[in-house]
DRENTOR-381851 format. One line per 5 residues: their letters; for each residue z, x, y of C-alpha. Coordinates in steps of 0.05 Angstrom, whole numbers, always signed. Layout:
N
a) Z X Y; ...
//
This chain:
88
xxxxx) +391 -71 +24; +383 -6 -1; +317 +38 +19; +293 +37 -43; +296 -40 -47
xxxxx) +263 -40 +17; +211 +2 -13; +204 -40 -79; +188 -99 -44; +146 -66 +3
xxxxx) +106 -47 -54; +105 -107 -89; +80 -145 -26; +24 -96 -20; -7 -105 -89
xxxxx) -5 -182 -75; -46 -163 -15; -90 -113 -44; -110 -154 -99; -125 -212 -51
xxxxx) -168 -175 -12; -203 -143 -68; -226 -213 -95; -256 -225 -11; -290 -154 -16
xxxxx) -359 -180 -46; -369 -225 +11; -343 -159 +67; -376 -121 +124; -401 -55 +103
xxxxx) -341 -29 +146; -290 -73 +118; -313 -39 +47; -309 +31 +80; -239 +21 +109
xxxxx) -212 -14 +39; -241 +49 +0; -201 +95 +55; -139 +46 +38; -148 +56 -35
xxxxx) -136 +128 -37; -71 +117 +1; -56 +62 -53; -69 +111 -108; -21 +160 -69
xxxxx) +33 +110 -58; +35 +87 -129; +39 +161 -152; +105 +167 -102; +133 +96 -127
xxxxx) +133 +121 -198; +172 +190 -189; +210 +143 -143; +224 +97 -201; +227 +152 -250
xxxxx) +309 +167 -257; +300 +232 -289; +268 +258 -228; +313 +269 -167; +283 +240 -102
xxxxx) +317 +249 -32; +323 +192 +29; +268 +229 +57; +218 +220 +2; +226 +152 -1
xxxxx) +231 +140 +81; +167 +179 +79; +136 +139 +23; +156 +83 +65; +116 +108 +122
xxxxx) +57 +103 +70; +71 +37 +55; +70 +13 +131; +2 +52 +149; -34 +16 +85
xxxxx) +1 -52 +108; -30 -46 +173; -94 -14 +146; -94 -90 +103; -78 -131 +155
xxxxx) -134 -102 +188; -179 -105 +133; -158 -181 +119; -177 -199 +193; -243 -180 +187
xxx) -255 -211 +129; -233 -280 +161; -277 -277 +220
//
């Protein structure tokens, strides 16, 4: 698998999570909110990267992507995080 498969399904996994959580929000801690607001300026970041990533005419190296990678596994964490709470 290439990196930027890796990435594409890292980033389609993430909106499936993000939108899941986003439907649990109304019934979330006042910190759960604040943390999912933090995560959603990293989500508006990462989507920014996916699309010059996905964007042909715009050359990207290894080490964007890796780095938008990096991205991707902080806001993963940041959801699994945010999803835990919202189970208890």
């Amino acid at each position: 698998m290439s990196i930027r498969k890796d990435f594409e399904d890292l980033l389609g996994k993430l909106q499936v999570e993000r939108d899941e959580i986003s439907l649990k929000l109304h019934l979330a801690s006042m910190e759960a909110k604040q943390e999912f607001e933090q995560a959603e300026k990293q989500w508006h970041r990462l989507k920014i990267k996916a699309a010059e990533i996905a964007d042909d005419s715009v050359e990207t190296s290894e080490e964007f992507i890796a780095k938008a990678k990096i991205v991707g596994e902080e806001l993963k964490d940041a959801y699994y995080r945010i999803s835990k709470r919202l189970a208890d």
